[in-house]
C-alpha positions as CSV (number, residue, x, y, z in Angstrom):
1,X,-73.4,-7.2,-54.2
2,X,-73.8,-3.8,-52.7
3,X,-71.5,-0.9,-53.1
4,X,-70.8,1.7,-51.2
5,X,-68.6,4.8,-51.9
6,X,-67.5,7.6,-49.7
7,X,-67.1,11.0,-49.2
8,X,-66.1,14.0,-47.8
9,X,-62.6,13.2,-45.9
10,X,-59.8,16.0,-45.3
11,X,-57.2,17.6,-43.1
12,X,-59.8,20.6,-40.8
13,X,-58.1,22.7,-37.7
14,X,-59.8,21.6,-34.1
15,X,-63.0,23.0,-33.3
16,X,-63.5,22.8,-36.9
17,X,-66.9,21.2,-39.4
18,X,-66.8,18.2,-42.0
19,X,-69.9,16.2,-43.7
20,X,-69.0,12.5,-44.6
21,X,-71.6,11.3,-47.1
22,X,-71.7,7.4,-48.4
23,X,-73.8,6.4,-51.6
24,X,-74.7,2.7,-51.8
25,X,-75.7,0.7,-54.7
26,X,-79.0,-0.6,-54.0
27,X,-82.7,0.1,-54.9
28,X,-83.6,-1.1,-51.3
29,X,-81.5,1.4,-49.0
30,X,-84.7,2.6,-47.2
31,X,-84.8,-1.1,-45.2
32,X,-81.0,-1.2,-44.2
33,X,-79.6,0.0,-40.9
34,X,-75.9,2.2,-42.0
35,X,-73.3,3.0,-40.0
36,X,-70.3,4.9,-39.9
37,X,-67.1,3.6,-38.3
38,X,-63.5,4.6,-37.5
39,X,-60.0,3.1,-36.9
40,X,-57.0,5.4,-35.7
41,X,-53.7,4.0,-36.2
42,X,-53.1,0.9,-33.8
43,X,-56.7,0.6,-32.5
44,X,-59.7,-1.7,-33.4
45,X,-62.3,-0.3,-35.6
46,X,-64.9,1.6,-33.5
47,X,-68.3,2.4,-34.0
48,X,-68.9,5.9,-34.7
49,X,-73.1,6.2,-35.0
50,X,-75.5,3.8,-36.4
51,X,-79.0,5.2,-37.9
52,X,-82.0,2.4,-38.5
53,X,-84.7,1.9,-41.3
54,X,-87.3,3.7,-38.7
55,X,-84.1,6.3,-38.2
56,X,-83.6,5.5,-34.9
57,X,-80.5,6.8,-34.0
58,X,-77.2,5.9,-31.4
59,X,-73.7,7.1,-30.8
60,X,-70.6,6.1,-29.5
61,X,-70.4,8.4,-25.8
62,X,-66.5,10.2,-27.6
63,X,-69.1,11.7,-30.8
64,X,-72.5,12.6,-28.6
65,X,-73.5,16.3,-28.9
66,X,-70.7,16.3,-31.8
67,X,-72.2,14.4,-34.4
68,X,-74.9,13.8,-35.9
69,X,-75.9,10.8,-38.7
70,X,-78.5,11.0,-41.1
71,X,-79.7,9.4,-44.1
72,X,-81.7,10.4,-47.7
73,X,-83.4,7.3,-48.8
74,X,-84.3,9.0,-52.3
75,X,-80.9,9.6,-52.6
76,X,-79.6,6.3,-51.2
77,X,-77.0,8.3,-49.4
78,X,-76.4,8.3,-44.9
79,X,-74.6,11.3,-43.9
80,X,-72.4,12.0,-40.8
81,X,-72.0,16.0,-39.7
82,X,-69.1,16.4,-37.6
83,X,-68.8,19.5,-35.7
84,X,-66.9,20.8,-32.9
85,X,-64.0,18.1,-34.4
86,X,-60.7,17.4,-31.7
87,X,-57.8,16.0,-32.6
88,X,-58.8,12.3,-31.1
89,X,-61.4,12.2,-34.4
90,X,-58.2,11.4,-36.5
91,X,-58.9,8.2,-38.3
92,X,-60.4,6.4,-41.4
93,X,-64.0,6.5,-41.3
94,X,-66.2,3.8,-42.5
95,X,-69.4,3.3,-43.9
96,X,-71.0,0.3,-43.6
97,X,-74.5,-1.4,-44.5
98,X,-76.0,-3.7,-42.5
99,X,-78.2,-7.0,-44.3
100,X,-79.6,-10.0,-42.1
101,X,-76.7,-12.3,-43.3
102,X,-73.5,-9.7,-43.6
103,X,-72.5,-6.5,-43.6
104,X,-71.0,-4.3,-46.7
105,X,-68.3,-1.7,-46.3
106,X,-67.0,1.1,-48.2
107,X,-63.2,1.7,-48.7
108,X,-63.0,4.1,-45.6
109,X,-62.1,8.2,-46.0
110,X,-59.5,9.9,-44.3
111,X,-60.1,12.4,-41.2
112,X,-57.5,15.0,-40.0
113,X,-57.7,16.9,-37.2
114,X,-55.2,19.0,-36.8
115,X,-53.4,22.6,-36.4
């Protein structure tokens, strides 16, 4: 069972910075692709970015330019930057670890954008 924990939330004016971090449990990170996802009141859960094993990365079109996903395999921690944040990046974001069977998902970290 893989665990994976969160970080980094809070309540930031438009225009403004954040760095989401998520820490999973497991000695084999390095071969997992992680992802970060969102879901604003009333919508689906979106993809936000995704980051491979070879960190090969993709975005969703709203975050491009914005965002930016990393990862620190000794650390067994992915990252998401947010700059440049607008109101419409309200939502719980989402980390999530991908295996060839499932995926694993933290319990989510709030983002406010607002004035």
């Amino acid at each position: 069972q893989v665990k994976l924990v969160e970080s980094g939330g809070g309540l930031v004016q438009p225009g403004g910075s954040l760095r989401l971090s998520c820490a999973a449990s497991t000695s084999i990170f390095s071969i997992y692709t992680m992802g970060w996802y969102r879901q604003a009141p009333g919508k689906q859960r979106e993809l936000v970015a995704r980051i491979t094993s070879g960190s090969r990365r993709n975005y969703a079109d709203s975050v491009q330019g914005r965002f930016t996903i990393s990862r620190d395999n000794a650390k067994n921690t992915v990252y998401l930057q947010m700059n440049s944040l607008k109101p419409e990046d309200t939502a719980v974001y989402y980390c999530n670890l991908e295996t060839t069977t499932r995926g694993y998902w933290g319990q989510g970290t709030q983002v406010t954008v607002s004035s």
